[in-house]
PDB file of N, CA, C and O in Angstrom:
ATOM      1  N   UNK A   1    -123.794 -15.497 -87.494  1.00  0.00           N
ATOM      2  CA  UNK A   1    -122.975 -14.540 -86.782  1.00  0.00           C
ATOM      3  C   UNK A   1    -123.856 -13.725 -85.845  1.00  0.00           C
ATOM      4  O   UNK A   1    -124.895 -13.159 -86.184  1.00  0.00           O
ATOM      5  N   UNK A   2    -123.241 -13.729 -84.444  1.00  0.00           N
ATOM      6  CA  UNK A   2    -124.079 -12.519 -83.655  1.00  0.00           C
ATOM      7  C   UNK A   2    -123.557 -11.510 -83.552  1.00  0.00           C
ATOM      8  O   UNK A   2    -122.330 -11.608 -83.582  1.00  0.00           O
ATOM      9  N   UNK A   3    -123.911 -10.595 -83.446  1.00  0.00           N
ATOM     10  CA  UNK A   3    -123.493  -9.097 -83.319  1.00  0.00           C
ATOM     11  C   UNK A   3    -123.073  -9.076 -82.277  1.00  0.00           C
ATOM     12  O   UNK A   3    -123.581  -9.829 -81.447  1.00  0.00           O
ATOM     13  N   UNK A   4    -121.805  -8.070 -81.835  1.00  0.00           N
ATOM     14  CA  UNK A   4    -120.988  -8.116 -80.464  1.00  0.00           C
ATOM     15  C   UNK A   4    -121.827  -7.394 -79.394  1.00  0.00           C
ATOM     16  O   UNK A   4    -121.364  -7.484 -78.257  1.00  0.00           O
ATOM     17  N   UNK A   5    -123.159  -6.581 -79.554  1.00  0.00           N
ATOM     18  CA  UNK A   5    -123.762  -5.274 -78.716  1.00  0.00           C
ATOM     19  C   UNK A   5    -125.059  -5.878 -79.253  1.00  0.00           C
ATOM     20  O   UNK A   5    -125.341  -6.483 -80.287  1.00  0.00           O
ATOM     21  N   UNK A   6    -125.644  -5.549 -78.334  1.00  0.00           N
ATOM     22  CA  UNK A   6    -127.022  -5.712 -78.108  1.00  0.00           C
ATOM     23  C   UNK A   6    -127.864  -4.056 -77.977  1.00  0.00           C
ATOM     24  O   UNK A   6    -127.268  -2.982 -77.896  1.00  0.00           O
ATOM     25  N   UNK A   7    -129.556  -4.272 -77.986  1.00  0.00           N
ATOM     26  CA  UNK A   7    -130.057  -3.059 -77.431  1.00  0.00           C
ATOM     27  C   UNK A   7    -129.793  -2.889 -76.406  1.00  0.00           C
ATOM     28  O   UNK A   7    -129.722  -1.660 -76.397  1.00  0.00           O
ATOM     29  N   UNK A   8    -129.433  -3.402 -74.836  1.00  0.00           N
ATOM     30  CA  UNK A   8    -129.334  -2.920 -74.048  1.00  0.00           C
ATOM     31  C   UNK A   8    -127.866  -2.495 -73.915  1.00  0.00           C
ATOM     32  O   UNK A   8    -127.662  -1.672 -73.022  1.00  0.00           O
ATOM     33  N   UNK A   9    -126.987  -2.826 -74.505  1.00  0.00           N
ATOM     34  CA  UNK A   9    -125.362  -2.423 -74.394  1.00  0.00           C
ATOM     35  C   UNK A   9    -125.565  -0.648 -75.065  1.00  0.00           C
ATOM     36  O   UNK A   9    -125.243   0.378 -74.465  1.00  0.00           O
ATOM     37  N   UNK A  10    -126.142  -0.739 -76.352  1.00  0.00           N
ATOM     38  CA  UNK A  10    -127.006   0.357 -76.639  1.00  0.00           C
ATOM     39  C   UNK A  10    -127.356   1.757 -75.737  1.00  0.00           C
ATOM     40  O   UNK A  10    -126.816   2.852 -75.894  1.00  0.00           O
ATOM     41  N   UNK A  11    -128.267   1.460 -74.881  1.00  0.00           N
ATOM     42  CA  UNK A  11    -129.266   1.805 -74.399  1.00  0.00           C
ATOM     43  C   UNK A  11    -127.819   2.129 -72.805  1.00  0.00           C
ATOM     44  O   UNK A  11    -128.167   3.181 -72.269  1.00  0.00           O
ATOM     45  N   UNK A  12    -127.221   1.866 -72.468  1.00  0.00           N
ATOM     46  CA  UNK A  12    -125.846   2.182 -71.334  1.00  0.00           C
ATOM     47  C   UNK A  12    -125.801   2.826 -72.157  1.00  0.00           C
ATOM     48  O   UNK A  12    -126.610   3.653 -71.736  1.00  0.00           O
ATOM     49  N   UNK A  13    -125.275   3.499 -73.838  1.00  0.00           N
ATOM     50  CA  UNK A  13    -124.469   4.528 -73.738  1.00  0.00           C
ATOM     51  C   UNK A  13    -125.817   5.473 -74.477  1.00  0.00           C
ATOM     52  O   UNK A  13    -125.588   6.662 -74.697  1.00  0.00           O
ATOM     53  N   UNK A  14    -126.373   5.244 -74.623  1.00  0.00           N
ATOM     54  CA  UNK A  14    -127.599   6.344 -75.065  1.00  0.00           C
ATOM     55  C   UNK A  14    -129.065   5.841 -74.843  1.00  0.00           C
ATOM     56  O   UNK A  14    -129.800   5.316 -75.679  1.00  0.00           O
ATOM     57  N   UNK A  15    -129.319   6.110 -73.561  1.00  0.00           N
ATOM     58  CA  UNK A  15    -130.670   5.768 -73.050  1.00  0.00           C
ATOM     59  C   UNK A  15    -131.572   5.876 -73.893  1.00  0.00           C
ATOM     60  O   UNK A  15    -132.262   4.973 -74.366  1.00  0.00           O
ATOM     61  N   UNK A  16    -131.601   7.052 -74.125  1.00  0.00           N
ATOM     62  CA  UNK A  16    -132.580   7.878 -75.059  1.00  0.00           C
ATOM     63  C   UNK A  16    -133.246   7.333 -76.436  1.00  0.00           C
ATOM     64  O   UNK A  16    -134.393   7.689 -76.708  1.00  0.00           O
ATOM     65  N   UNK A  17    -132.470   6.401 -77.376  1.00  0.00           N
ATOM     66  CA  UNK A  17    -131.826   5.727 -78.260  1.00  0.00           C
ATOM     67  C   UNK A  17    -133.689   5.630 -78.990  1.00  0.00           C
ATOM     68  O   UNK A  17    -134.113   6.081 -80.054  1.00  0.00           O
ATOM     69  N   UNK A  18    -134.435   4.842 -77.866  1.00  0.00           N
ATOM     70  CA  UNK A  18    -135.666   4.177 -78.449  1.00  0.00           C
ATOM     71  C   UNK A  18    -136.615   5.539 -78.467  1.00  0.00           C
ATOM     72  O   UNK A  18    -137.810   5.409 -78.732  1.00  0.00           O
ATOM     73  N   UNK A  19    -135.934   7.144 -78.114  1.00  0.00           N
ATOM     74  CA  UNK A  19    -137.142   8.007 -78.271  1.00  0.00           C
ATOM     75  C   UNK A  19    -137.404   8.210 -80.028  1.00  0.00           C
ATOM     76  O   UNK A  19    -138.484   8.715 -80.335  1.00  0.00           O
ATOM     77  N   UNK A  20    -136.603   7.892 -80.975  1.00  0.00           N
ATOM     78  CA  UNK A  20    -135.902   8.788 -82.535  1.00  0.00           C
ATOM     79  C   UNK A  20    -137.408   7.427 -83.089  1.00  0.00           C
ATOM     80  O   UNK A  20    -137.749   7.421 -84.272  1.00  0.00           O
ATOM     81  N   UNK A  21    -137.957   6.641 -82.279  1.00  0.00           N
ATOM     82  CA  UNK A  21    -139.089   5.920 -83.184  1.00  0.00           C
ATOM     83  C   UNK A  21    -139.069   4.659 -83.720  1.00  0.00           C
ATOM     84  O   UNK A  21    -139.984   4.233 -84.425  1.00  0.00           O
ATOM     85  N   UNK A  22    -137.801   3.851 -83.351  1.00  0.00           N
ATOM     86  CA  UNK A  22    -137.070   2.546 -84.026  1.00  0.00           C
ATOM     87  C   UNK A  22    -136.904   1.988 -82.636  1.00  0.00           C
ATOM     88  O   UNK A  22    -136.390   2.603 -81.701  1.00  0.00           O
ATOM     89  N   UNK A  23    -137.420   0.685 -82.585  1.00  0.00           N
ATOM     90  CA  UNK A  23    -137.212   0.227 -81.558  1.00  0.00           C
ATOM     91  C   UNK A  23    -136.160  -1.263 -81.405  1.00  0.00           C
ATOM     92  O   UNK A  23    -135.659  -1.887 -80.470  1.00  0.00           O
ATOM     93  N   UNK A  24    -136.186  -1.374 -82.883  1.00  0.00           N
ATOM     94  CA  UNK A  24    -135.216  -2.450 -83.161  1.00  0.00           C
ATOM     95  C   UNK A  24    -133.562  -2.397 -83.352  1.00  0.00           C
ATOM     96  O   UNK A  24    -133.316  -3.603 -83.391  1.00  0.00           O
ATOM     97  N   UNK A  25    -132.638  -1.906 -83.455  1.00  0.00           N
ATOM     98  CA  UNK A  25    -131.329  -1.620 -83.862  1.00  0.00           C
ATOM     99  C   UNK A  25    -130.589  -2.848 -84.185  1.00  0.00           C
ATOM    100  O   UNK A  25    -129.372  -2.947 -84.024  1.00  0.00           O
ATOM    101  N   UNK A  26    -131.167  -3.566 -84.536  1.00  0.00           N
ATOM    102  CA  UNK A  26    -130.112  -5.127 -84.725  1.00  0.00           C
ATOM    103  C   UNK A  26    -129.557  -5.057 -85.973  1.00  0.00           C
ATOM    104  O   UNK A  26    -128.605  -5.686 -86.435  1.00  0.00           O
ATOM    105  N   UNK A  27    -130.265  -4.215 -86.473  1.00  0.00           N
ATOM    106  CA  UNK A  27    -129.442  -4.440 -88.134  1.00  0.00           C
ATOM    107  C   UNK A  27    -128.302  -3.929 -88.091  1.00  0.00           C
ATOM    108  O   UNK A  27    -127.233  -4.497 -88.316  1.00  0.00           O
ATOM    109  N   UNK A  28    -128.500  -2.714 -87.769  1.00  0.00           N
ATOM    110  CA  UNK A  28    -126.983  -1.360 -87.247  1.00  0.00           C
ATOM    111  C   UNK A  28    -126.139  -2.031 -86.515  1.00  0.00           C
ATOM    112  O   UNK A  28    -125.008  -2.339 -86.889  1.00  0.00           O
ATOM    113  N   UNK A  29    -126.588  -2.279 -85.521  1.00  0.00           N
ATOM    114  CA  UNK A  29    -125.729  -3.782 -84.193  1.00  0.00           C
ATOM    115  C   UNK A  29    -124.828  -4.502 -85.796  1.00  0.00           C
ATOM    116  O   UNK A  29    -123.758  -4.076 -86.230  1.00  0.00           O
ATOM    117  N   UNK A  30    -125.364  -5.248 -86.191  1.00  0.00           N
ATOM    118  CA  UNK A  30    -124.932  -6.737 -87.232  1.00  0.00           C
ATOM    119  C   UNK A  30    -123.886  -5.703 -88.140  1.00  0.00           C
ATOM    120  O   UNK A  30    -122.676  -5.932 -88.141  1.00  0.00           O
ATOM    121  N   UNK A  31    -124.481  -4.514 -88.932  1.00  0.00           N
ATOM    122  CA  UNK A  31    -123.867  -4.068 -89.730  1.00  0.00           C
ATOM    123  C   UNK A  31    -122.655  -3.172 -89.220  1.00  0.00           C
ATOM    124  O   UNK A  31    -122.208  -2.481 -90.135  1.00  0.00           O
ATOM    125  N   UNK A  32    -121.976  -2.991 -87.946  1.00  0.00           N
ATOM    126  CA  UNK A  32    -121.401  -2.311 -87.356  1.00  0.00           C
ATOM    127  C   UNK A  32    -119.898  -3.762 -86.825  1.00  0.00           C
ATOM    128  O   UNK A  32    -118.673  -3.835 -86.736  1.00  0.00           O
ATOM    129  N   UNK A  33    -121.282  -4.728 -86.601  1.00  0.00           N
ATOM    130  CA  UNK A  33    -120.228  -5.847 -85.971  1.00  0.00           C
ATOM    131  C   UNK A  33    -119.264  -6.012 -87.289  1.00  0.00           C
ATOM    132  O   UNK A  33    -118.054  -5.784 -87.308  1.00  0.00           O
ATOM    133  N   UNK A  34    -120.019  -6.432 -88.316  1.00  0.00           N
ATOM    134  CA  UNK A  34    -119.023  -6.770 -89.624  1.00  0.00           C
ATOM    135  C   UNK A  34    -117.995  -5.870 -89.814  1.00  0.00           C
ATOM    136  O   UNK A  34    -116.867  -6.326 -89.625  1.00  0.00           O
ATOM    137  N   UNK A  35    -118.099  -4.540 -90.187  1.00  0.00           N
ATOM    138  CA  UNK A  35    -117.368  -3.263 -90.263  1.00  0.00           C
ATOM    139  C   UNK A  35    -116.016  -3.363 -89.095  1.00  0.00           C
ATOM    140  O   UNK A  35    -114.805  -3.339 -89.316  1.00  0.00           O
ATOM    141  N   UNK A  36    -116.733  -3.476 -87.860  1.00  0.00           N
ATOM    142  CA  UNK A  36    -115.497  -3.901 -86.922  1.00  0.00           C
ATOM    143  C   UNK A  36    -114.443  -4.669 -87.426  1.00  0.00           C
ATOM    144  O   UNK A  36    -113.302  -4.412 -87.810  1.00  0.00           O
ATOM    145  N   UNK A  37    -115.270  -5.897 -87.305  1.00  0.00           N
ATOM    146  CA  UNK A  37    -114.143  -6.989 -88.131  1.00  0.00           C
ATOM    147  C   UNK A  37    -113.546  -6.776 -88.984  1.00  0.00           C
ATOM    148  O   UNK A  37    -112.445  -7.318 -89.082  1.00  0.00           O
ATOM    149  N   UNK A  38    -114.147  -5.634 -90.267  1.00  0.00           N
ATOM    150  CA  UNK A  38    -113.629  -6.012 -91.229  1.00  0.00           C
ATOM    151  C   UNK A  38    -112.215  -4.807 -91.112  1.00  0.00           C
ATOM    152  O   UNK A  38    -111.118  -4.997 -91.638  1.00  0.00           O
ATOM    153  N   UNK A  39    -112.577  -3.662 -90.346  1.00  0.00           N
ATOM    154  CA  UNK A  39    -111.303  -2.481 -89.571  1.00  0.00           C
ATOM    155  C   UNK A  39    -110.512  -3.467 -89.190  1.00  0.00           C
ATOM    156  O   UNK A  39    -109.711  -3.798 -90.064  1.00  0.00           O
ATOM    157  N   UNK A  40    -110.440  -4.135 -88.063  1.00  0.00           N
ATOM    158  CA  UNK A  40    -109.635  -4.552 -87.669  1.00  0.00           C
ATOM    159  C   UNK A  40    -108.324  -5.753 -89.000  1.00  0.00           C
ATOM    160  O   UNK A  40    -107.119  -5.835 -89.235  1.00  0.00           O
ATOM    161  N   UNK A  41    -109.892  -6.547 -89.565  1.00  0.00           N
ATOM    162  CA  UNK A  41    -108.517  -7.165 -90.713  1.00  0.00           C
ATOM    163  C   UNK A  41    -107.578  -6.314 -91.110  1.00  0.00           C
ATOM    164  O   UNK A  41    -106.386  -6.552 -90.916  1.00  0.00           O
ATOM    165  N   UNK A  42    -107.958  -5.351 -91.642  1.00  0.00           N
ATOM    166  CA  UNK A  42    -107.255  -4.275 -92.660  1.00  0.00           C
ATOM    167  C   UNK A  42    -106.381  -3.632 -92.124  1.00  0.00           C
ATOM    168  O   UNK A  42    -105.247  -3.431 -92.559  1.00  0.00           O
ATOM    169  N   UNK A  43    -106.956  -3.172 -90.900  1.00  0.00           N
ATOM    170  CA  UNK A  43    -105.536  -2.041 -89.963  1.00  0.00           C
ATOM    171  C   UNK A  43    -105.177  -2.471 -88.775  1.00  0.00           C
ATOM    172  O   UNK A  43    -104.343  -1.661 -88.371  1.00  0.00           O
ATOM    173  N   UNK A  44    -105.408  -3.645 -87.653  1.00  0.00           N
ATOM    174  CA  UNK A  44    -104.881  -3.865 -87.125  1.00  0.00           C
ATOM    175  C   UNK A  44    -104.099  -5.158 -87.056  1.00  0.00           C
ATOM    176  O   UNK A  44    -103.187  -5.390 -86.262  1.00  0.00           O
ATOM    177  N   UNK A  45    -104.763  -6.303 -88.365  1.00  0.00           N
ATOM    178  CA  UNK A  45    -104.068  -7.385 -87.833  1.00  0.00           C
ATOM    179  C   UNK A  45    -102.876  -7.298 -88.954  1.00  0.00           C
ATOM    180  O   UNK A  45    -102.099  -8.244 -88.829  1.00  0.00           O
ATOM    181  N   UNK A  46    -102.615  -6.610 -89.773  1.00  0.00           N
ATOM    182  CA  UNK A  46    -101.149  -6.485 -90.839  1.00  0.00           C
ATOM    183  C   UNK A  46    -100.513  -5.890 -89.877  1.00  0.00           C
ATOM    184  O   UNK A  46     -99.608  -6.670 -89.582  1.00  0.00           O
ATOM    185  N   UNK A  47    -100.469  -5.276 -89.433  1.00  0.00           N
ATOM    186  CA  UNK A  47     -99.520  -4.200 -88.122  1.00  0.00           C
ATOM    187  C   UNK A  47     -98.633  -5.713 -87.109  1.00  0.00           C
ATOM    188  O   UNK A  47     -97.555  -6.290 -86.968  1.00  0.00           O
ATOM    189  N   UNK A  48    -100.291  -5.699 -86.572  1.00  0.00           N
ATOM    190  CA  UNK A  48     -99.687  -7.363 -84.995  1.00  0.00           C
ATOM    191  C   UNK A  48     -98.988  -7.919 -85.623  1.00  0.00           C
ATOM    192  O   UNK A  48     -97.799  -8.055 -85.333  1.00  0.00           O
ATOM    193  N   UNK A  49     -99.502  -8.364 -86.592  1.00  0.00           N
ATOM    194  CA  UNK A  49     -98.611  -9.955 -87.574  1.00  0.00           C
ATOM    195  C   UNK A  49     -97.164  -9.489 -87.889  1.00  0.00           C
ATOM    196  O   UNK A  49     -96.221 -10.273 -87.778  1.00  0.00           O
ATOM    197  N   UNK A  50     -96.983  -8.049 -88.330  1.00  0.00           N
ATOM    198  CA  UNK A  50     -95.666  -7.474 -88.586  1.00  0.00           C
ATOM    199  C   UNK A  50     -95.027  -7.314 -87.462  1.00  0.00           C
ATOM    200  O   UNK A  50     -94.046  -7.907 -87.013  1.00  0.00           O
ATOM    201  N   UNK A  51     -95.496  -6.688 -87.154  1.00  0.00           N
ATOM    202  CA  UNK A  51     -94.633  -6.265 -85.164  1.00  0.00           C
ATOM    203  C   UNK A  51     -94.143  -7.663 -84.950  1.00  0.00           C
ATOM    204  O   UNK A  51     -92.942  -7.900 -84.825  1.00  0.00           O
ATOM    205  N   UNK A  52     -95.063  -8.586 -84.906  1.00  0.00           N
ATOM    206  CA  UNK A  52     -94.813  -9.503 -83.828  1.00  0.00           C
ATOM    207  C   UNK A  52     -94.360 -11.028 -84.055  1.00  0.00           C
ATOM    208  O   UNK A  52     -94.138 -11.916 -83.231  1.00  0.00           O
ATOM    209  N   UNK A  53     -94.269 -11.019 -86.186  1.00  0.00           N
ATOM    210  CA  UNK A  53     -93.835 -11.870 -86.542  1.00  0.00           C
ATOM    211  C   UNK A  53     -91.685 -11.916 -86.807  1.00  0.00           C
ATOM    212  O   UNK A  53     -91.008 -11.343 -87.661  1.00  0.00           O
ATOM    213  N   UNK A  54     -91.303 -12.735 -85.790  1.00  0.00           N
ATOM    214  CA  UNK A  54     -90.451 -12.981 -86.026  1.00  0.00           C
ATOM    215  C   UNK A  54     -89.488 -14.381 -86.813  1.00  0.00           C
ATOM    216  O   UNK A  54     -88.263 -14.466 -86.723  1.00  0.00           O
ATOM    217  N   UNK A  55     -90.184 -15.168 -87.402  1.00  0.00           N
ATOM    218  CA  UNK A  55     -89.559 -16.091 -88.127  1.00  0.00           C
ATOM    219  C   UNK A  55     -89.659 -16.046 -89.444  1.00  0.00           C
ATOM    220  O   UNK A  55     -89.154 -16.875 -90.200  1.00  0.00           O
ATOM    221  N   UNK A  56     -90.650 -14.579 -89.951  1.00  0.00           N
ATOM    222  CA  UNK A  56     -90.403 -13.930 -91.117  1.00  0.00           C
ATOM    223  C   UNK A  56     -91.657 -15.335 -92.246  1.00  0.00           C
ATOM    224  O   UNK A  56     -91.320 -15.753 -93.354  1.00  0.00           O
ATOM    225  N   UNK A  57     -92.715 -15.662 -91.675  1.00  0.00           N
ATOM    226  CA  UNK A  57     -93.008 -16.643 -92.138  1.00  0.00           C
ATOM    227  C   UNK A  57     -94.751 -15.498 -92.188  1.00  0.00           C
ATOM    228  O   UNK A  57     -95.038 -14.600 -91.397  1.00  0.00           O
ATOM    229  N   UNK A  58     -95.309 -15.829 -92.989  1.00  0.00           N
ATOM    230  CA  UNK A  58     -96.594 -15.015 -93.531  1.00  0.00           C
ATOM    231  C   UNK A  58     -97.897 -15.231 -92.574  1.00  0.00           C
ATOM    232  O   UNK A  58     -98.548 -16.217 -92.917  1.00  0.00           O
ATOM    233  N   UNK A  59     -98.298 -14.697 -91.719  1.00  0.00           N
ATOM    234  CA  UNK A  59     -98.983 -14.978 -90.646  1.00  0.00           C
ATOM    235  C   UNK A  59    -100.764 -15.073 -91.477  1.00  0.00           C
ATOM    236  O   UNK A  59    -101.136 -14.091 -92.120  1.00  0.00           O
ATOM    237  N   UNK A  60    -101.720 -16.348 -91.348  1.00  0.00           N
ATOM    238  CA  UNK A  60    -102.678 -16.404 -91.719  1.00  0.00           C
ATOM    239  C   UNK A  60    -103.884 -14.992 -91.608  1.00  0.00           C
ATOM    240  O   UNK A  60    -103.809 -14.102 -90.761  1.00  0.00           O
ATOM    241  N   UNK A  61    -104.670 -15.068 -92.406  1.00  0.00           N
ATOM    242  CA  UNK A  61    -106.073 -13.680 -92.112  1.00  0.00           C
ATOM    243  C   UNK A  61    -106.037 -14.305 -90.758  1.00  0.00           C
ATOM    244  O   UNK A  61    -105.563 -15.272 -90.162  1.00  0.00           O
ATOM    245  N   UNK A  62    -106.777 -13.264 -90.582  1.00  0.00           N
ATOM    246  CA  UNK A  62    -107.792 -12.671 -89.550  1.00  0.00           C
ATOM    247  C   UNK A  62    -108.581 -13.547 -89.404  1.00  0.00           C
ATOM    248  O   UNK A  62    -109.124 -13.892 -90.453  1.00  0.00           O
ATOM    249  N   UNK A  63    -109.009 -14.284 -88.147  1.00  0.00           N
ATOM    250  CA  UNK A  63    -110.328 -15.289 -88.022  1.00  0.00           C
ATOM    251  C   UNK A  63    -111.366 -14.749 -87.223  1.00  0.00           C
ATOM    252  O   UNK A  63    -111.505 -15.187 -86.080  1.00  0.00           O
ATOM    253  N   UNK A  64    -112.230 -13.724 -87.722  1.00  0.00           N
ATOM    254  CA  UNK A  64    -113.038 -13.751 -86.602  1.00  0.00           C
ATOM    255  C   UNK A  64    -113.592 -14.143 -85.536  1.00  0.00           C
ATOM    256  O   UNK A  64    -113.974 -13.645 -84.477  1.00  0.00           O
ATOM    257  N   UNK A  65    -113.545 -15.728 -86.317  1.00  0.00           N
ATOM    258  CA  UNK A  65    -114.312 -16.225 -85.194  1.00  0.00           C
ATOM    259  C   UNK A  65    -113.896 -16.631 -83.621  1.00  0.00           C
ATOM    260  O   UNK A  65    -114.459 -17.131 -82.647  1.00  0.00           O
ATOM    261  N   UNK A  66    -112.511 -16.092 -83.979  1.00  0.00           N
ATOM    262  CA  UNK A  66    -111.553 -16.414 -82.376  1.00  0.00           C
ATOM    263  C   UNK A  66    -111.654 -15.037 -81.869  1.00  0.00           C
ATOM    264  O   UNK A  66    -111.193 -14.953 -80.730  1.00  0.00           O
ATOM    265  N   UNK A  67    -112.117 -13.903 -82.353  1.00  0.00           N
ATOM    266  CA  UNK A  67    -112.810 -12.649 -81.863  1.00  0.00           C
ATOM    267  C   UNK A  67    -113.157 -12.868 -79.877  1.00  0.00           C
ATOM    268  O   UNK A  67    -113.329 -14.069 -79.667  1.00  0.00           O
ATOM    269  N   UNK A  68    -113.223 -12.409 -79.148  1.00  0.00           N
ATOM    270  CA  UNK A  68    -114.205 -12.495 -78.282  1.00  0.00           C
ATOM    271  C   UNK A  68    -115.415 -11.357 -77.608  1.00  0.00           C
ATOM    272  O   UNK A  68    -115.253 -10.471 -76.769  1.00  0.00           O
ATOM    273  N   UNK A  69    -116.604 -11.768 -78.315  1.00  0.00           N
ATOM    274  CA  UNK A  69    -117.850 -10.860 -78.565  1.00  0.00           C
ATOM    275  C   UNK A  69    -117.444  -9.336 -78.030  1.00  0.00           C
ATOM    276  O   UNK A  69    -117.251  -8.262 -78.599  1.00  0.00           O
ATOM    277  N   UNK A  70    -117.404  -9.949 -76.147  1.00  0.00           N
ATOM    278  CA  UNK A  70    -117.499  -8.941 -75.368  1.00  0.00           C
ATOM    279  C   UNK A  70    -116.592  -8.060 -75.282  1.00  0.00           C
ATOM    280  O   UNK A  70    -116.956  -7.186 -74.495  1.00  0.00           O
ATOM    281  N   UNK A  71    -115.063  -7.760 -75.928  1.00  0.00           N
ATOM    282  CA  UNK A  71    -114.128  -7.276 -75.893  1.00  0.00           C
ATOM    283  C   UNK A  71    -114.399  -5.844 -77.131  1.00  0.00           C
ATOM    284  O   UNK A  71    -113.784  -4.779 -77.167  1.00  0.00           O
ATOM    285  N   UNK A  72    -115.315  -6.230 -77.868  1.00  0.00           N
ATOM    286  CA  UNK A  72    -115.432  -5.373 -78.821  1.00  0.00           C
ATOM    287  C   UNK A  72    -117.101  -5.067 -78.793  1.00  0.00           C
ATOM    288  O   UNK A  72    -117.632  -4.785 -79.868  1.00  0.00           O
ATOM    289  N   UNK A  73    -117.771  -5.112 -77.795  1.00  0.00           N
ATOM    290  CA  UNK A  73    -119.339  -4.505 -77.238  1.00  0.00           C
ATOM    291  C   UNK A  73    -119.056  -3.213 -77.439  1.00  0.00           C
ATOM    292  O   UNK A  73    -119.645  -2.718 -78.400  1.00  0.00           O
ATOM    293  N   UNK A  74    -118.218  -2.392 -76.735  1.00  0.00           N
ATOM    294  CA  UNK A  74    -118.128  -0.604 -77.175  1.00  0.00           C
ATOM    295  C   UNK A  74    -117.576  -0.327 -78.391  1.00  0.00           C
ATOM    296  O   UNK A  74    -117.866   0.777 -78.852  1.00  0.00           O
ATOM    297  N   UNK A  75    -116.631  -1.251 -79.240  1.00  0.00           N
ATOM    298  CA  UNK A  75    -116.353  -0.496 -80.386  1.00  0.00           C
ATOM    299  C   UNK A  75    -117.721  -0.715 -81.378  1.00  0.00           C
ATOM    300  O   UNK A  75    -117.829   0.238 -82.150  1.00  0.00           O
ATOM    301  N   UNK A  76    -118.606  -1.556 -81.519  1.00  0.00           N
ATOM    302  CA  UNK A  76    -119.357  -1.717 -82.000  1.00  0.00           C
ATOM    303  C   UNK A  76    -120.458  -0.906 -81.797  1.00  0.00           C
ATOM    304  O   UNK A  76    -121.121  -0.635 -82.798  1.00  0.00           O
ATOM    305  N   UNK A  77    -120.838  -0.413 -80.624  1.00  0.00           N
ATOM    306  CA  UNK A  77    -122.002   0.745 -80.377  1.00  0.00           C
ATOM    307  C   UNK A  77    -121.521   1.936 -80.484  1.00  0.00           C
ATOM    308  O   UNK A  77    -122.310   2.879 -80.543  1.00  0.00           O
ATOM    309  N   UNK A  78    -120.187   2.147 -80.532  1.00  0.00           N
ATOM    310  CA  UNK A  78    -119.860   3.316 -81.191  1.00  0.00           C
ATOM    311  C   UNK A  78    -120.026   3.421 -82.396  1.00  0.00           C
ATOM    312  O   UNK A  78    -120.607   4.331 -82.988  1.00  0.00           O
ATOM    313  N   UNK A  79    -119.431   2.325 -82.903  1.00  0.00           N
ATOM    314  CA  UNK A  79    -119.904   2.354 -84.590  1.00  0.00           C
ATOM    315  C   UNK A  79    -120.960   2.670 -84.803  1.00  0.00           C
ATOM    316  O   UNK A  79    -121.375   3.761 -85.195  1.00  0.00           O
ATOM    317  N   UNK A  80    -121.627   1.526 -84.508  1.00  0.00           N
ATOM    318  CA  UNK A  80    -123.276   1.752 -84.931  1.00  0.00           C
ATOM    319  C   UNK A  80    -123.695   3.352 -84.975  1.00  0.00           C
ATOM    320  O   UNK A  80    -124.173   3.917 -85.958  1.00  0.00           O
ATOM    321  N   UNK A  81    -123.369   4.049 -83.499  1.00  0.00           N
ATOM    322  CA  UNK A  81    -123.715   5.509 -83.775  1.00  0.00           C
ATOM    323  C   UNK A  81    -123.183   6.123 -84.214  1.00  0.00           C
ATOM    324  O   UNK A  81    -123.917   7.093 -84.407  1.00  0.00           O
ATOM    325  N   UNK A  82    -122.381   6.291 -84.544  1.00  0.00           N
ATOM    326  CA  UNK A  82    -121.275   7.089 -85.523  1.00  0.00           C
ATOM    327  C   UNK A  82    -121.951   6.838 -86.760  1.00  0.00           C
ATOM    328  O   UNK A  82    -122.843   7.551 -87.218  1.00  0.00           O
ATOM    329  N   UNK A  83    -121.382   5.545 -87.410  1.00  0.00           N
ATOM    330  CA  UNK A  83    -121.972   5.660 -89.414  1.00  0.00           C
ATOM    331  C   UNK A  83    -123.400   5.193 -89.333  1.00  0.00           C
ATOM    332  O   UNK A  83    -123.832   5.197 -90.486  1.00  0.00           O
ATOM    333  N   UNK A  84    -124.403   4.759 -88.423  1.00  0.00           N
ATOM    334  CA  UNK A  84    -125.359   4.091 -88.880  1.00  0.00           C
ATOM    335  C   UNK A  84    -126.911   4.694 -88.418  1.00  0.00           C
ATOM    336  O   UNK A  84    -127.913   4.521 -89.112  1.00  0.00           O
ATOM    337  N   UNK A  85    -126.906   5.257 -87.423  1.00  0.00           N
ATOM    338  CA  UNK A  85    -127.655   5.681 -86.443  1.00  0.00           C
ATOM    339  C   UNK A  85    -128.035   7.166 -86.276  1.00  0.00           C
ATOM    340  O   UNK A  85    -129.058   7.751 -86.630  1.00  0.00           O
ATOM    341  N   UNK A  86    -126.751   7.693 -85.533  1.00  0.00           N
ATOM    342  CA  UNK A  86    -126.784   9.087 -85.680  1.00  0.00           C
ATOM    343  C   UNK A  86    -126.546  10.024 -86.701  1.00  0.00           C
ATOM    344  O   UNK A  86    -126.703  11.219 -86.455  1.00  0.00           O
ATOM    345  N   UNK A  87    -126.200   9.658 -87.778  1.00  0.00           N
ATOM    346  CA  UNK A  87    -125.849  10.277 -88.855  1.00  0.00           C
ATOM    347  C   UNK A  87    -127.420  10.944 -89.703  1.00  0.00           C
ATOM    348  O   UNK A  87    -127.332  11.574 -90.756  1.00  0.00           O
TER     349      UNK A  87
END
């Protein structure tokens, strides 16, 4: 699995990022990407599948892997700084 954000996606919303002494963030990146995914199973795809299932037939999980990376680059560097980083 790759992480949806990189250091430099990073580094656009907090330049500064590599002054705190860590020059690596991939773990936070990876551990932020999962967390995404795993928000979204839980609270957004029971919602879509309800809204939008009309033949009343049980709509499969969540597949990440039909995700597309770049669509979720900012929710993921937010994450990261929010629970992983800046805290």
């Amino acid at each position: 699995m790759t992480a949806y954000a990189t250091l430099n996606d990073l580094l656009e919303v907090e330049p500064s990022i590599q002054d705190y002494g860590v020059l690596d963030w991939d773990a936070e990146l990876a551990k932020s990407t999962k967390e995404v995914q795993r928000i979204l199973a839980v609270r957004w795809w029971p919602q879509f599948s309800r809204d939008y299932n009309t033949t009343g037939q049980q709509f499969p999980k969540l597949n990440a892997d039909l995700l597309t990376d770049s669509q979720w680059t900012q929710a993921t560097v937010y994450h990261a700084l929010a629970y992983h980083i800046c805290p």
